[in-house]
N, C-alpha and C positions, 0 to 999 in steps of 0.2 A: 504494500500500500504506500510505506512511504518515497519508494524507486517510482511511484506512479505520477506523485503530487511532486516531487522534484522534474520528473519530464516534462508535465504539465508547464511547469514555468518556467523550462528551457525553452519549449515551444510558443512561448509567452513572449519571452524576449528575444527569441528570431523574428518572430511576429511585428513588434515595437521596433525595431533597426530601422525598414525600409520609411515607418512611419516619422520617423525621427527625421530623416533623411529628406525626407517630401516637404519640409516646412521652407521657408523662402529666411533666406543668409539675414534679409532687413527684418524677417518679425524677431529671431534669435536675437539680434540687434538692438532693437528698439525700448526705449525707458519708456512710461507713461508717465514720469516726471523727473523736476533733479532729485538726485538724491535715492532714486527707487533705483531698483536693479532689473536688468535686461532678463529675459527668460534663460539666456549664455547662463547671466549671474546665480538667477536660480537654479537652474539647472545643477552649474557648481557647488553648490549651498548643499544641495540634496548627496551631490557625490562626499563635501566635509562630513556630512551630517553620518551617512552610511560607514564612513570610514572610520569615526568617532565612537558609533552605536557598535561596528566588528570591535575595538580595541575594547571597547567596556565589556562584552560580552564573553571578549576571548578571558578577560583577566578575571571576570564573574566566573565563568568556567571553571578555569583553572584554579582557581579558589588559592594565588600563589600572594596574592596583597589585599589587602583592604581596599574594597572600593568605594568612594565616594562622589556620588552626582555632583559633575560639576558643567557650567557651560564651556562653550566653546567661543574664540572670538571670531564671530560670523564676518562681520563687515570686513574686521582684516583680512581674515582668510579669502573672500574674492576679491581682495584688492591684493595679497599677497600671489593668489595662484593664476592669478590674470585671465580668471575666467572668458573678456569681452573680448578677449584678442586670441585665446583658442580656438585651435582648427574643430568645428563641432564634430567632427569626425572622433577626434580624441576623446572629445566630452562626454559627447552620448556614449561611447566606449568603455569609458570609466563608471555612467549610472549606470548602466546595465549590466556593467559586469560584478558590480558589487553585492548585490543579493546573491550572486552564487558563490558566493564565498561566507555569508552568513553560516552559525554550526545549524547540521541537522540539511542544511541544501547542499552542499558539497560531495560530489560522488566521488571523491577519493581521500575523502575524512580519514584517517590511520594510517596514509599509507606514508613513508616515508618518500621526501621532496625532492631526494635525489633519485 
């Protein structure tokens, strides 16, 4: 069952690729005011955020430290990883591949990385 609901959202995110792809370079682009963030921006917010939620997860797992909720700094970070000037190729690249690496989606959880 659960090799099912993992395929399932493999074929979820082959699915999302070409639709990602189809959006036009100016809406990615585009603020609806100063100070707000491009959907680029967003988009990269979502990739921090996922890369944030694996490292709590993994260190909650492993039960190797103490963890404690904390934020993240959002604004910096798409100012620091240059979300608006990313090729969106990369971008979408990165949100979508970050749930498959979540614990419990990964089809090769245990096995050694070499």
């Amino acid at each position: 069952m659960q090799q099912q609901i993992i395929n399932k959202i493999n074929e979820g995110i082959e699915l999302l690729k070409p639709q990602v792809h189809s959006i036009p370079e100016a809406h990615w682009l585009y603020r609806r005011a100063a100070g707000k963030w491009s959907k680029k921006e967003e988009l990269g917010h979502l990739v921090d955020s996922a890369l944030n939620n694996l490292k709590r997860f993994s260190e909650i797992s492993a039960g190797e430290v103490m963890h404690t909720i904390s934020s993240h700094p959002q604004d910096g970070l798409a100012i620091a990883n240059d979300y608006q000037e990313m090729n969106i190729d990369q971008l979408a690249t990165l949100g979508i591949a970050q749930p498959a690496n979540l614990p419990g989606h990964r089809t090769d959880a245990g096995k050694p990385a070499w």
